[in-house]
Each structure stands twice: as structure tokens, then as C-alpha cells.
N, C-alpha and C positions, 0 to 999 in steps of 0.2 A: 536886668530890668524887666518887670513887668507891668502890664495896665491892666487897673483893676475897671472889668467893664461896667459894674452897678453904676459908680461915679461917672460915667459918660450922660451929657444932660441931651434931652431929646431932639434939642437946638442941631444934633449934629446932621447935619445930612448921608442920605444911604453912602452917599460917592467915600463919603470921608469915612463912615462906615467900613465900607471895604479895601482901602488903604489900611485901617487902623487893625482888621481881622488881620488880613496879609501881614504886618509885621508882628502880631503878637502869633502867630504860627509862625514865621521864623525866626525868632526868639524862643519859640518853645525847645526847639530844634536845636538850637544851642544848648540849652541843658540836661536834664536828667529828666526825658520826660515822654509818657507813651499818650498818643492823641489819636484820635478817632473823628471823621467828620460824619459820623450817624450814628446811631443806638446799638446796642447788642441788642443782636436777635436771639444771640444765645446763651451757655452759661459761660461755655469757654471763650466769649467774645465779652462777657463782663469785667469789668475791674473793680479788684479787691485792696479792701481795707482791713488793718485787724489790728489789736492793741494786747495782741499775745492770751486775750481772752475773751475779746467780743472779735467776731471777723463779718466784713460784709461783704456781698458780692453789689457791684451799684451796675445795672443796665442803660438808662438814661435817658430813657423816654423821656421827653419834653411833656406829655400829657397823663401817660399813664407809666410814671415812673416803677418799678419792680425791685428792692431791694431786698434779697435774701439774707437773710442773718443763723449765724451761728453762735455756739458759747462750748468754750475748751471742751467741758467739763458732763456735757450732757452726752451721755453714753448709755446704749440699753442693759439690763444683766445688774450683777451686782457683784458684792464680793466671791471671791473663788471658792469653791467646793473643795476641800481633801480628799485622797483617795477617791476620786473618781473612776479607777481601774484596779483592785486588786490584783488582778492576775499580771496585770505588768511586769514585774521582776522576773515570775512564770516564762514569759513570753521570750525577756533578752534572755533567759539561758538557753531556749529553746532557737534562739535567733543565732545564738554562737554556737551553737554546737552545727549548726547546718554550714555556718561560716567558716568552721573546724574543717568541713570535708568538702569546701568548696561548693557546695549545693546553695548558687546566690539562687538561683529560681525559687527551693521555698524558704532561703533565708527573705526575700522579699514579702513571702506570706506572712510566715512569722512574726515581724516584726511588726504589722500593723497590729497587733495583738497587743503591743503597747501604747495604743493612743489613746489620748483622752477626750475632751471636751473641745469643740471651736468657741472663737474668742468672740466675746461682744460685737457691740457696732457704733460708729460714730455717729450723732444722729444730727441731722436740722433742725433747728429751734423753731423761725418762723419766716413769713414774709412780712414784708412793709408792703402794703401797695399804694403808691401817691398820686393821688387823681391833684392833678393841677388845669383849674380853667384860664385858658390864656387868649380867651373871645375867640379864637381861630383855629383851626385844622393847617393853616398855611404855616410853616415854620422856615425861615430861612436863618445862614449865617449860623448852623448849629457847628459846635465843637465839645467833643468829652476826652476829659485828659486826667493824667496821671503822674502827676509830681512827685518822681523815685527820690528826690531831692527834702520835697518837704512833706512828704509821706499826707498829701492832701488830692480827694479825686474831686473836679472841676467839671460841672455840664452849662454851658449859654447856648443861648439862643434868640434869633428874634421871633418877635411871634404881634399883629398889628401895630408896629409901629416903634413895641416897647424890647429892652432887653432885659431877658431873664438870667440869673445866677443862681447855681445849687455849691454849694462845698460842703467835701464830707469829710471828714475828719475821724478815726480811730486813736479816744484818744487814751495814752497809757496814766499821766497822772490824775485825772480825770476817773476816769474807769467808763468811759461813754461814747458811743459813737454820736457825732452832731454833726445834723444836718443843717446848713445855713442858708435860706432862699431870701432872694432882692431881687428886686425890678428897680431900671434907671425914674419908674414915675410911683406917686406916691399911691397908695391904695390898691396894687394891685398884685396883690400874692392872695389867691384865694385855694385851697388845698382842701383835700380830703383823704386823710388817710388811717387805712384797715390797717389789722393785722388777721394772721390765717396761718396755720400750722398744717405739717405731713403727721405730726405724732396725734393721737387727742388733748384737746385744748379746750378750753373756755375763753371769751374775751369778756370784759365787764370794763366800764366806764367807775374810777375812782371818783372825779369830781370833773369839773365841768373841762381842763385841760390836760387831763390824764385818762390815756389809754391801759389797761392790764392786760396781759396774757398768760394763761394759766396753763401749762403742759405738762403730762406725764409720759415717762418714756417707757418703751414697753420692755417688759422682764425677758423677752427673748428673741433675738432677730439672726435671723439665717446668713449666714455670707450670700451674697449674691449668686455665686456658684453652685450653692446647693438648693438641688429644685426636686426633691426627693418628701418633700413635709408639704404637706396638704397644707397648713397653715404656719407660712416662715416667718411671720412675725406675732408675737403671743402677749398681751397683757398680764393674761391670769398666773398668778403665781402663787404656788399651794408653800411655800418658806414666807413668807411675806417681807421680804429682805431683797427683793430684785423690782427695777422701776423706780430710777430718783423721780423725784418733782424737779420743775425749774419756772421760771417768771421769767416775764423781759414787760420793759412799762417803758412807755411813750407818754413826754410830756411835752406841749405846745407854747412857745412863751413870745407874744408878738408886740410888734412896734405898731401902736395903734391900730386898726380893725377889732373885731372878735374871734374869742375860741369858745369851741362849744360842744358837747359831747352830741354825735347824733345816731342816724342808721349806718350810713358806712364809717362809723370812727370818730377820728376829732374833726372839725370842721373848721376853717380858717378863711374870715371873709374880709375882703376889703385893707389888709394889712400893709403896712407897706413893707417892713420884712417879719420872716419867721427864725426861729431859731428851735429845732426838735432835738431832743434830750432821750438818747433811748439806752437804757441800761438792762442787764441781763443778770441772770445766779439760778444756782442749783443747788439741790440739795445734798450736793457730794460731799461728804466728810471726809473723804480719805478710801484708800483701795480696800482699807481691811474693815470701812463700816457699813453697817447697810443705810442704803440711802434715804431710808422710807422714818423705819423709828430711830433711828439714831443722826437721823441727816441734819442739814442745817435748815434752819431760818429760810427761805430763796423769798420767801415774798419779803419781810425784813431788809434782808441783807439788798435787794434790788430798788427798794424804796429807798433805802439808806443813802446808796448809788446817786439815783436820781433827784434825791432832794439836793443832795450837795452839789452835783455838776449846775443844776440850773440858780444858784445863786452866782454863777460867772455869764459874765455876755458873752457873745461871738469869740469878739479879739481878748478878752483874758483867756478861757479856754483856747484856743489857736495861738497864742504865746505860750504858756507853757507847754501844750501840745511839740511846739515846734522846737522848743529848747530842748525838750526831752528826748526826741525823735533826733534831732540833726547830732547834740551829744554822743550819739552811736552814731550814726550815717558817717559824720561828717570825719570819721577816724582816716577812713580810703579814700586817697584819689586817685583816680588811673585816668591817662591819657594813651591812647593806644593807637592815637596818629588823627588825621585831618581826614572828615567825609565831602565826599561831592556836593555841591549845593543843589544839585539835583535828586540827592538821595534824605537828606537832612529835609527838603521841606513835603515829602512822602505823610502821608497817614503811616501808622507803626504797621496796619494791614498790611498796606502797600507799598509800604520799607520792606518787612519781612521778605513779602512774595519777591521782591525787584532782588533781596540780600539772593534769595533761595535760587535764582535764577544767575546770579555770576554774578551781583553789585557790589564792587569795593565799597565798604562800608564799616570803617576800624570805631568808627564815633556810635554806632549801633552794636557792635560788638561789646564795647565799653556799656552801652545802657543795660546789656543785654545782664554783665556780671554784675554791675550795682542792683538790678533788680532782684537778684539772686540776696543781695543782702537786704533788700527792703523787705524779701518775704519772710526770713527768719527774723529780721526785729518785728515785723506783724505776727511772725505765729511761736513765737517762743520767746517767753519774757519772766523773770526770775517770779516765784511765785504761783506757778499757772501749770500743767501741765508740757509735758516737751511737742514739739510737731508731729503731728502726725505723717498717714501717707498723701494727706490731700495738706498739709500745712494746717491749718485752722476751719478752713472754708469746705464745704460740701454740701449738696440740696438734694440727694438723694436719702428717700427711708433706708434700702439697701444698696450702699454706695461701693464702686468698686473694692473686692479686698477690705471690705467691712469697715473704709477706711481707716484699718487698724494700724499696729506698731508690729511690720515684715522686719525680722531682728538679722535675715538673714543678708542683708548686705544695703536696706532702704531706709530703717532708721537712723542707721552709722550712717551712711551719705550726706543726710540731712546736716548734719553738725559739722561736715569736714571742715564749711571753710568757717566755723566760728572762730576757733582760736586765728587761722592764719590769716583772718581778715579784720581781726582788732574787734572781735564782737563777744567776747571769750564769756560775758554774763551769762549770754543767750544761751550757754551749757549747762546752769545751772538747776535750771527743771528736768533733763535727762540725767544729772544727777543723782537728783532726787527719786527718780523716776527709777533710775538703777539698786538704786537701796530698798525700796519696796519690791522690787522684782526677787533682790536675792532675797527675801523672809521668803516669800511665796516659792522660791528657786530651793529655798532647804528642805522646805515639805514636800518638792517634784522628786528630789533628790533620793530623799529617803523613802516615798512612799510608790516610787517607780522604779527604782535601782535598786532599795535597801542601802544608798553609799552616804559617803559624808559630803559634805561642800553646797555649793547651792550650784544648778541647772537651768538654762532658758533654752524653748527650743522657737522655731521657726519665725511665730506670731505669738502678742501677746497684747492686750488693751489696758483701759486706765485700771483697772483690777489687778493690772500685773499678773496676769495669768501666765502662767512657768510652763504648764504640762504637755507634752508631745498633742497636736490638736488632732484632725481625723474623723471629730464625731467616732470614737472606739471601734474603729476599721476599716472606715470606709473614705480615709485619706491615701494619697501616693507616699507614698513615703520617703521618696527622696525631696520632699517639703514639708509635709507632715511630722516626719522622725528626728529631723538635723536638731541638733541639740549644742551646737555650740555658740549658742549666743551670748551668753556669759561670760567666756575673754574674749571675745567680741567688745560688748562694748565698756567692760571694764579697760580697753584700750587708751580709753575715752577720759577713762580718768586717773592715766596713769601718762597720759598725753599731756592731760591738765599742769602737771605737776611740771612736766619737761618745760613747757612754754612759759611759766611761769617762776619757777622752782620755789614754790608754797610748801615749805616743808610740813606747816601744820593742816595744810588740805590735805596731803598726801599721806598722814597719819590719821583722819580722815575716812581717804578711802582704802588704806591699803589691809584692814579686817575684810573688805569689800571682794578684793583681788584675792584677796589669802582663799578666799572660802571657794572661789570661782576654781581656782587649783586644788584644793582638796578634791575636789568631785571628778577633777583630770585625773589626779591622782590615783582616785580607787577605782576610774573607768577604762584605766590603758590595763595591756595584755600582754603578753610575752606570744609574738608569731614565731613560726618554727626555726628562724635564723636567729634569733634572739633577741629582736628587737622590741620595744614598745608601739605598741599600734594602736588604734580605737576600734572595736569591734562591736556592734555595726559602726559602719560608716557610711555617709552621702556626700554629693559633690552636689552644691544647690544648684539649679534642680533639674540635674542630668541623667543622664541616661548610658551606658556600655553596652558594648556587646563582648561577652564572655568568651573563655576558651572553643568553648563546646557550637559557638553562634547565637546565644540566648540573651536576648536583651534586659538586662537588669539595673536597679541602682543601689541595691545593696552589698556591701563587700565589706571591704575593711581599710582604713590607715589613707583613705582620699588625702590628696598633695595640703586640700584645702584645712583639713581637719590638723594633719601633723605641722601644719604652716603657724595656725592659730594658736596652742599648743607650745609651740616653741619661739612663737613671737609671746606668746602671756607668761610661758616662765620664767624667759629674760628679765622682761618688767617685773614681777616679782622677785625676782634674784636681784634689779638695780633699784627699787624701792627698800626691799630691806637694809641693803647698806646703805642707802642715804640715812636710811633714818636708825641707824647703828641699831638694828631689829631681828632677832629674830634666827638667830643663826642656824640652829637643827632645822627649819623648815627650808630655809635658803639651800641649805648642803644637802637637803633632801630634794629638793629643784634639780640643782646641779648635776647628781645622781641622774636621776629620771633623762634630765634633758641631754645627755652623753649616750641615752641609750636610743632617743627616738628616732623611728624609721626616716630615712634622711629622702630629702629631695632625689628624683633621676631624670635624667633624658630620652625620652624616647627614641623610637628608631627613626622619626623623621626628624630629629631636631628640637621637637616639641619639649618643654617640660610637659612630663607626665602626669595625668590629672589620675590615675588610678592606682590602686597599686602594683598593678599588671600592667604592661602597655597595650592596652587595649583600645579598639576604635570606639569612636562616640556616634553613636543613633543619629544624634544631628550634631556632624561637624561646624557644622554653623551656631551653635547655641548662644543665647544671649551672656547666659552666665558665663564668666570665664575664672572661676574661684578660684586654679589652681598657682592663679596671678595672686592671690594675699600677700604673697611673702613681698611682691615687689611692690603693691599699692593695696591695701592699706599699710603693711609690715615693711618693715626696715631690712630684711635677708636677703635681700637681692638687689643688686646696682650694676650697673655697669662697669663704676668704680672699684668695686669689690670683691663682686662676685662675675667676671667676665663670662664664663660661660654659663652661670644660670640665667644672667641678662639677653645673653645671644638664644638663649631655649625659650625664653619667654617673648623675646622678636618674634620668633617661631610660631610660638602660640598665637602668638595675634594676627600674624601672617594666616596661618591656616583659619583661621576663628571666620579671619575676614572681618571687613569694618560693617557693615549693616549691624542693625541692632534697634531694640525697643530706646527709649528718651533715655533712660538711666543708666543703660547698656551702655550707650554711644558717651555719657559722660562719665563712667568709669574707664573708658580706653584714653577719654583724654589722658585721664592723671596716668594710665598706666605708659602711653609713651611720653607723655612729660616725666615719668621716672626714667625712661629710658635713652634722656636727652635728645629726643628726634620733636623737635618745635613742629615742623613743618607738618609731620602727620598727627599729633596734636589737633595741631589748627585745623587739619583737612577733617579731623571727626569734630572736633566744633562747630564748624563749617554743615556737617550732617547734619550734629544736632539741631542746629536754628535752621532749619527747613521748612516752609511752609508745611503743615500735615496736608493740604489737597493735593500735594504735587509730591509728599516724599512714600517712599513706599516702606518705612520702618516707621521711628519716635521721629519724633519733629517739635514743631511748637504751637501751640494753636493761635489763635489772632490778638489775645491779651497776654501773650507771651507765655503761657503756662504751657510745660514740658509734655507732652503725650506719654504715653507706656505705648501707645493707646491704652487705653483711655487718659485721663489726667493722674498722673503721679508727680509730684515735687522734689520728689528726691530728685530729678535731674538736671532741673533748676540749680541745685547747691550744688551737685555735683559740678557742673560746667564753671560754675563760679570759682568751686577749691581748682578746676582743672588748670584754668586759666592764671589760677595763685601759682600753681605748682611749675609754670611755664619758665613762673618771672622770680621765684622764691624758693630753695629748697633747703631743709636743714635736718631730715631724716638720718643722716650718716652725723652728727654732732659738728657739722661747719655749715658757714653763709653760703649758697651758693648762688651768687646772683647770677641771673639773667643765663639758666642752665640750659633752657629750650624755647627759644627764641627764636621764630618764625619768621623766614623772610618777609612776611605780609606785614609785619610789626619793625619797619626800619626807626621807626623814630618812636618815643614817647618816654613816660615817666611814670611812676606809682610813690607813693607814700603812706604812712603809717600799718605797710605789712607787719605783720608777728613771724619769728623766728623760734624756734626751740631754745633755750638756754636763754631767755626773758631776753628778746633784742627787737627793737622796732627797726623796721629799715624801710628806706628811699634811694630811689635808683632813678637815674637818668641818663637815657641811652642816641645815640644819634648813630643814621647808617650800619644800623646793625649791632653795634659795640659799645659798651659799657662808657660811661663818660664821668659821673660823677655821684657819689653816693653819700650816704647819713647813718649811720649804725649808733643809735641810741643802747646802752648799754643800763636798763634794771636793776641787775642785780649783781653785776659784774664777775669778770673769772675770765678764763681764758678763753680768748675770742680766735674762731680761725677762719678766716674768708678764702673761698674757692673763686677767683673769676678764669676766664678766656684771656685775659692780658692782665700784663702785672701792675700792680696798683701802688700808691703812695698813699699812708696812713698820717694826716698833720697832725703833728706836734708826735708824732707816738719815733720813735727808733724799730721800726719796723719794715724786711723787703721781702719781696714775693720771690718764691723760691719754684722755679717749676716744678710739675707734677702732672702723673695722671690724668687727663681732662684738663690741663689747665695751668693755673697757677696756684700757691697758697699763700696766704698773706696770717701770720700771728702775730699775735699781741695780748698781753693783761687788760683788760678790759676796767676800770673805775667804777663802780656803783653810781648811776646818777649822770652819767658823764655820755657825751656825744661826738663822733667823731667821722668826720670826715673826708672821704676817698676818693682821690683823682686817680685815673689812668694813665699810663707814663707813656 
């Protein structure tokens, strides 16, 4: 239930008033919903809206409201340059041969001699600034909220006597972000609002209810890190191929009053509501055009936008809005137990701070992973480019990490929990995104190695930039050089196919995969015991101390590199015979992957992250790569692999749990791989920290994940973490409810994804499994793992003990749903 406040008539008195706040806060509290009783002062205290190609940030002043806007697609730079380094190829043989004689000190020099170009930057489009005259400076009864539910941000307030409503809405059929203001009395929405750009811009007045804004983005912008260029961000460009154009127009459409174009903007007097229509475009064609003479329409293509959104009112746009938006949302439900009433009717600040402090609080934990899916249907939507490191949203010229695409363990984060949270479209623009990387990944390939296949290394932007970055030297190389991001996230789409089993997607993308192992292929070595290694090698983005005491991160055959490697030539070796393909290249895998340098243990128990057991500079380090095999890769379990699960305890034991935001939610999923619910929970627990009080990653007050600074990937992350708690199907079985936290006795989930196309539903009581739903897609043989033995209705099926547990088979029916109690 909610009340809608516009409709409240003035008749009401304050007393009734504030009964009537009091139970719409808690109601809000019941459902899916982040609430605030004062403004953002800041950015990370705003809330975001996005439609996978407009994103806003909304603050919510009552007077001089602040909305930042973004658009996917506006990025500075242009398409890629070839051969950016000749002497590259130079440099790796010059880089093996030092790695030949053990010499990492100037195989570390060396190798910078391979770098190329840093990659673009995400840029801000503009501001909205909304002056609203509301007769008063006195504002009472203010509320701004966030409905994870119907993906709508909300600000009221009273202000002499009257109350005010704003709703904003991000919308995807639409293509518009709309703003909707009412007041409970008639005539009084009077507004004025600018717009203003970080990039240079023009505003000009179209006609009398239309705002334009005209931007150009500059051909060159420095990573934030690099403070070395007298001038780090650059218009002039001697190719005239770098610097898209972009537009965003504001149109005003109101219920009686006037609109009127003036000095600050449109002007809006005496209305009794408004409704603003703000649409966005660029002139981006694609990664391989230039944006300028070959670019698109934006002023066009943004009129085109806005003409059509403003032939719907409020409620038609906010219906389909909502259809659209809940259609995805509404896939997951999680219940993850009952909150305090004392922590339910909290502000989200003051939820956070009270969670961060000891407050049992399982119904904030619960909003905390549905948010997690609100930001990925906000920043990733079929059509548009994939998420970023900031998801869609950023107000920085020079925004942390150039808010690019970090391949080396931040953009795969982003997507983990698409498939296992029923969102699985939302992969389809990193799809996409990976197909353009490899054309640009075969010219890295061949014009840095001389080899075949395609290459991605570290970072790379909407240009799909492939080439080792550095600015040509004067990167570290153990982030700069890593080069394995190509079956990285060809994972991704070979994941696709598991979850799904699309045979003709995965014919598709498996040219995709093939070319990502040609380039492994001609890049491994024979080291002096006879195995196959990667020469150079990085462990992202570590550091050793060598035989001799010398601290290096160059060497060869890192755990994390033969992890990837031998997790990608699997999937190409079970891709091809799905798809009865390919035989000589497959036996040529087989080959190869018989010979690679295999995992070991170190002397403390650790899996080894080097290929020497050698100590690390900072044993505490956030990255802990040489965990791939157990999360993201399927090589290690406890079930399987007993003692590389007992070495990778190890690992994280030593590692220690501190860590930046994405840090702390990569260890989720790695002990929910290693069935330990409870320390799971306790780094979940880390991660939702208030950032004033935590001394690593944490959250900030609009729920977005810290690195410090703002990174998203560990948003998704804690979301897949929390999948991985209640769902696993990595080893090819169901296994419910595999790391299950004492803190979680009671609750339920539904519409999870499973590998081998299975939706499932579990419901748990006291700890233990109770009753279950295994929808069966595409059918074949089904195998469930639980903790106690189950009964499959109507099937001739009994759970047989085992390892961890129990097993329950059966033939699964196409189409077909079934069933399971606990005996």
C-alpha cells in the first residue's frame, strides 16, 4: 500500500499530517526502498536513476533541486590507433630472454617497452539545475526515496502550508528521463530550470518549452592519475576523428500555468503540475567510426526522443515504465528473515550506520542485494553499451580510473550476478562489447606479439581499446602489461551458453573464444621442466620478492594466468563438442592443456600465487587472483579438489579479510565457493559498513560501494556473493542452500538461474532446506546436491549420500517443474 501525497486536500490538518508521514515511512520500510529525511549534500549521498542509457544522479533539494545527467555513450578520444608501438614485439623478446636467466629486475624494465596508449574517459554530459519557488525557506515533513521495487526516485515536502511532489523516473521504453512535480493546491508549481556542462557546451532555447544543450567532448583526457601533461584534457585534434558531439533537450509540458523560454532556462509559472521530458544522444557510430564525420544525427536523433516521449502524460509513461522495469526486477524474491521495527523505520543513513555498528538487520541485507539488481537494469540494457566502472552515472571531467572498462577482474564482476539472478539480457551489450574488443584484440595481437588470435589487456573504453596501456613506458606493469582479459571475459560467453544451453548463441560466440586461444596458443613457452607457461607474466596487481630479496612483478606462469588458460581451454574443448566442431583445434587444446604448469602449495599451505614460492611485498593485498580457479573458475572445490580448497582457505586466511569494496566482495563468493556461509556473511557484513567508520571499502550513504572512491563492481559483486551463498551450479549439480549462515535461519528466494537452463526456489526454515521448485528449460539430466535427503514428486527418484551431502538424480522434461521436500 501506498499514499499518494499530491491527492491529500489541504482540509487536512498538520496533526493528521503527521500520522499520515509516520505510516507512509513505515510502509516504505516494508518494501524495497532506500529513504532519506533531508537532501544530498553530496554526490555519493544522491540517488540514481538510469535506463541503461540516460543515468541521473537526483540530490533533492526542495528549492534549488541539482540533477546530474549522464549518457552511455559520451566518451572522450575516438577510434583506436594501430601500431601505436613498433618496437613492441622488440621489447617481449628482449623481456624473455631476461626471464630466461631469471633477471625479473630488468625483465621489469623491459617490458614496459611494450606499452601503448591509456584509454579514454567517461565523461558527464550535464546538470539540470531546478529552482523551485515554494513562497518559503521553511520546509517541513521533507522525505526522498528510492523505490528498488519500481525503479522511481520520490522527494515531498511541505513548504507554507502546501505539499510538494517530484517523481523521476528513468525511463527504458520511453528512452527519457521524467520529471513529474504536483502540489496538493492548484497553481502552484512555479520552476526554473538551467542546464550547464563540465565538457564545452552551448545552451540555446528551441521554442518557447524547449531547452537544447549542445556538447562536444574533448579528443583527449588524462586518467586522473596521470599529473605529468601540463594540459590533461585537449580539444584540438590534428586527425579530426577524436571528440563526438552529443545533445540532451529539456521539454516543459504543464497543466494550466505558463512555459516560457527566459535567462535561466524554461520558466514555469502558476501551474498546477509539470511534467519535464529530458532526452539525450551522441554522435557515437560505433567503436571503429569516428565520431565527428561519420558520426550520427545527436541533435536528430534527441529531438526524435523527445518529441515522441512528450506525446504520453505522467501515468502513460510511468505504466509502461513500470511494466518494463518490474518485467526484469520482479524475476527475484528474497526473503532473508524478519528486521527489528526499530531498524526498519531508520533513514537508509541511519540503517547503514546502526547495520555497521552490530544491528541485526536480514530485511536491509535483502534491499541491499536487490539494489545490486536495480543498478544493472539501470546501467546495462540490450542496445547501449555494457557498465561501466561507475555503472552509468559519473560528474567528474576526470573521473576515478577514467571511469573505464578495468578487464582485469571489475568489469567481469559487474555481470556475475546477471545470469544467476534471472537478468541474463542485461549481458547482452558486454557481448557485444566483446566482439568489438576482439577485431581491435587481432590488430594488439599481431601488431605487438606478431601472433595470431585476438589480446585484451588491463583497461580498455567504448573504442575497445586492446593494447597494453602505460602512456609507452611509463606504466607499472603489473597493471599496465596483464594481458589476459580475453578468456577472461570470453567466460562470459561461454557461461552464456551453460545457463542457457543456446546452441546457436554459442555458435555465435565460439569464433569469439576460438581466436582468444589462438593468441594463448602462440603466447605459452616451454620452461625448463617442460612445461607450458606465459612469459612475461603478472599477478594483478602484485608485487614479489625474488630469490636474491628484489622486489618485482614480473616473472612467468603466475597461478592466476595458467588458472585462466586452463579454465578457457576447457570451455573451448566443451564448446566445440557441443557443437560437433572443430576437432583438430579441440585435440590441439587437449594437447596444450596436458602440458600447462599445474597449480602448487606453498610452504605455508597457501596456494601459490608465483611460480616460485615466493613472499608477497604486501601480504595483505587486495587482489587475491591466484583464487580464479575457485571463483570465477570452476578448478577448485572442496568437493573435488580437497586440498587446493584447503590451500585456498589458506590463502584467504593469510590474505586476511580487510580489503577495498570489490575486494571484500570477491571473498564473498570465494568462501561461498568454499561452503563457509558464515565467513561469507562476516565479509558481507565488512562490505555494508558505513565508509565514516570502516577503515577499508564500505558503502556510502546511497548505498554505493567505495573502492574508495566509488566503484560498482562491488555492488554486483555482493549481489552474485550472496547468489552464491543460496545457489551453486559451477561443478554441473543444484546445490542448494550450500553456504548458509547462521544469521539467515529462516527465509526463501525464487526465480534464481542454475547452469544447465534450471530456475529454482528454495525455502528454508531453522537453518535447513524445506521445500523447493526446480523448473526445468530445456531438460536432461538433473542432479541436486542438498545437506539432507530430499523427495522429488511424482519423479522415481532418492538421494543417495555423498561428499557434502546428498544427491538426488533424475531426467529432467523440457518445460516441466518439480517439486522437493525434505524427508
Amino acid at each position: 500500500m501506498t499514499i499518494s501525497i499530491r491527492k491529500i486536500t489541504s482540509a487536512i490538518t498538520l496533526t493528521a499530517l503527521a500520522v499520515i508521514f509516520a505510516i507512509y515511512n513505515a510502509q516504505a520500510q516494508n518494501g524495497l526502498t532506500l529513504w532519506y529525511n533531508k537532501p544530498a549534500k553530496t554526490w555519493t549521498e544522491a540517488l540514481p536513476v538510469g535506463n541503461g542509457r540516460i543515468g541521473a544522479m537526483i540530490f533533492g533539494d526542495p528549492t534549488k533541486e541539482l540533477i546530474q545527467l549522464n549518457e552511455a555513450t559520451f566518451w572522450s578520444g575516438g577510434p583506436v590507433k594501430r601500431n601505436v608501438n613498433p618496437n613492441a614485439a622488440n621489447a617481449l623478446a628482449k623481456t624473455r630472454e631476461a626471464l630466461l636467466k631469471e633477471d625479473y629486475e630488468n625483465a621489469n624494465k623491459m617490458v614496459t617497452g611494450m606499452q601503448g596508449v591509456y584509454t579514454q574517459s567517461y565523461l558527464p554530459l550535464a546538470d539540470l539545475n531546478l529552482k523551485q519557488d515554494v513562497g518559503t525557506t521553511n520546509v517541513e515533513a521533507y522525505k526522498r526515496t528510492l523505490s528498488v521495487e519500481n525503479s522511481v526516485a520520490t522527494i515531498t515536502f511541505r513548504a507554507a502550508g502546501i505539499i510538494y511532489t517530484r517523481e523521476i523516473i528513468a525511463t527504458f521504453p520511453d528512452k527519457a528521463i521524467i520529471i513529474h512535480l504536483t502540489a496538493d493546491k492548484p497553481g502552484k508549481i512555479n520552476i526554473n530550470a538551467g542546464l550547464s556542462s563540465l565538457v564545452k557546451y552551448t545552451v540555446e532555447p528551441i521554442n518557447q518549452d524547449e531547452l537544447l544543450l549542445k556538447a562536444k567532448a574533448p579528443a583527449q583526457v588524462d586518467p586522473n592519475y596521470v599529473n605529468y601533461n601540463a594540459e590533461p584534457v585537449k580539444y584540438a585534434d590534428s586527425t579530426n576523428c577524436r571528440g563526438m558531439r552529443a545533445a540532451l533537450q529539456i521539454k516543459a509540458i504543464a497543466l494550466h500555468g505558463t512555459v516560457s523560454n527566459g535567462k535561466e532556462g524554461l520558466a514555469v509559472k502558476n501551474a498546477d503540475e509539470v511534467t519535464l521530458y529530458i532526452c539525450a544522444a551522441t554522435s557515437f557510430n560505433g567503436f571503429d567510426k569516428c565520431p565527428d564525420s561519420d558520426g550520427k544525427n545527436e541533435l536528430a536523433i534527441c529531438d526524435q526522443f523527445t518529441q515522441a516521449a512528450a506525446k504520453k502524460n505522467w501515468q502513460q509513461l510511468y505504466k509502461a515504465h513500470l511494466a518494463d522495469y518490474q518485467s526484469l526486477f520482479n524475476r527475484v524474491k528474497i526473503n532473508l528473515g524478519k528486521t527489528g521495527t526499530s531498524q526498519e523505520l531508520l533513514p537508509t543513513d541511519k540503517r547503514l550506520l546502526a547495520f555497521s555498528k552490530g544491528a541485526v538487520d536480514p530485511q536491509f541485507e535483502a534491499l541491499f542485494y536487490q539494489y545490486g539488481r536495480y543498478l544493472l537494469i539501470s546501467s546495462s540494457r540490450p542496445g547501449g553499451p555494457p557498465a561501466n566502472l561507475q555503472g552509468i552515472w559519473n560528474n567528474l571531467l576526470r573521473a576515478p580510473w577514467s571511469s573505464n572498462y578495468t578487464i582485469n577482474i571489475n568489469t567481469q564482476m559487474n555481470y556475475w550476478p546477471a545470469a544467476t539472478t534471472n537478468l541474463q539480457e542485461l549481458e547482452y551489450p558486454l557481448f557485444d562489447f566483446i566482439k568489438n574488443l576482439s577485431v581491435t584484440g587481432y590488430n594488439t595481437a599481431h601488431d605487438f606479439y606478431h601472433m595470431q588470435g585476438w589480446v585484451a589487456h588491463h583497461n580498455t573504453d567504448i573504442w575497445a581499446i586492446s593494447n597494453p596501456v602505460g602512456d609507452l613506458g611509463k606504466g607499472d606493469p603489473k597493471w599496465a602489461n596483464w594481458y589476459m582479459g580475453a578468456p577472461w571475459l570470453c567466460r562470459h560467453l561461454f557461461e552464456r551458453y551453460l545457463f542457457s544451453k543456446d546452441e546457436s548463441f554459442l555458435k555465435q560466440a565460439y569464433p569469439v573464444m576460438k581466436g582468444a586461444a589462438e593468441f594463448l596458443v602462440d603466447f605459452l613457452v616451454e620452461d625448463k621442466n617442460g612445461y607450458l607457461v606465459t612469459s612475461p607474466s603478472f599477478s594483478p596487481e602484485n608485487d614479489f620478492i625474488d630469490d636474491h630479496g628484489k622486489e618485482g612483478n614480473t616473472s612467468i606462469a603466475t597461478t592466476m594466468d595458467m588458472s585462466i588458460i586452463r579454465d578457457h581451454f576447457r570451455n573451448c574443448i566443451e564448446a566445440s563438442e557441443a557443437l560437433h566442431t572443430d576437432v583438430a583445434f579441440r585435440n590441439l587444446l587437449k594437447t596444450k592443456l596436458a602440458k600447462l604448469y599445474p597449480l602448487h602449495v606453498g610452504h605455508k599451505g597457501n596456494l601459490q600465487e608465483w611460480y616460485k614460492d615466493w613472499e608477497d611485498v604486501d601480504p595483505h593485498h587486495r587482489h587475491v587472483s591466484q583464487l580464479f580457479g575457485l571463483h570465477p573458475g570452476r578448478e577448485i572445490s572442496p568437493l573435488t579438489t580437497p586440498e587446493y580448497a584447503a590451500a585456498s582457505r589458506k590463502t584467504l586466511e593469510l590474505r586476511g579479510d580487510a580489503g577495498t569494496g570489490w575486494s571484500l566482495a570477491w571473498k564473498i563468493n570465494f568462501w561461498a565457493r568454499l561452503l563457509d556461509g558464515d565467513h561469507a556473511y562476516k565479509l558481507l557484513r565488512d562490505l555494508m559498513r558505513d565508509l565514516s567508520i570502516s577503515n577499508g571499502g564500505g558503502l556510502y550513504p546511497n548505498l554505493f560501494d567505495a573502492h574508495p572512491p566509488f566503484q560498482i563492481d562491488g555492488n554486483f559483486g555482493a549481489t552474485s556473493g550472496i547468489t552464491e551463498m543460496l545457489l551453486q551450479s559451477q561443478l554441473g549439480e543444484l546445490q542448494l542452500l550450500p553456504a548458509l549462515p547462521k544469521a539467515w535461519q529462516n527465509g526463501s528466494v525464487s526465480g534464481l538461474k542454475a547452469r544447465g537452463a534450471y530456475t529454482v526456489a528454495i525455502n528454508w526454515e531453522k537453518g535447513r532446506l524445506k521445500t523447493g521448485n526446480i523448473y526445468a528449460e530445456k531438460g536432461g539430466k538433473c542432479i541436486i546436491r542438498t545437506q539432507n535427503p530430499i523427495l522429488v514428486k511424482g519423479i522415481s527418484a532418492s538421494s543417495v549420500a555423498s561428499k557434502g551431502g546428498y544427491l538426488t538424480s533424475f531426467t529432467a522434461r523440457q518445460g516441466s517443474t518439480y517439486q522437493i521436500n525434505v524427508l
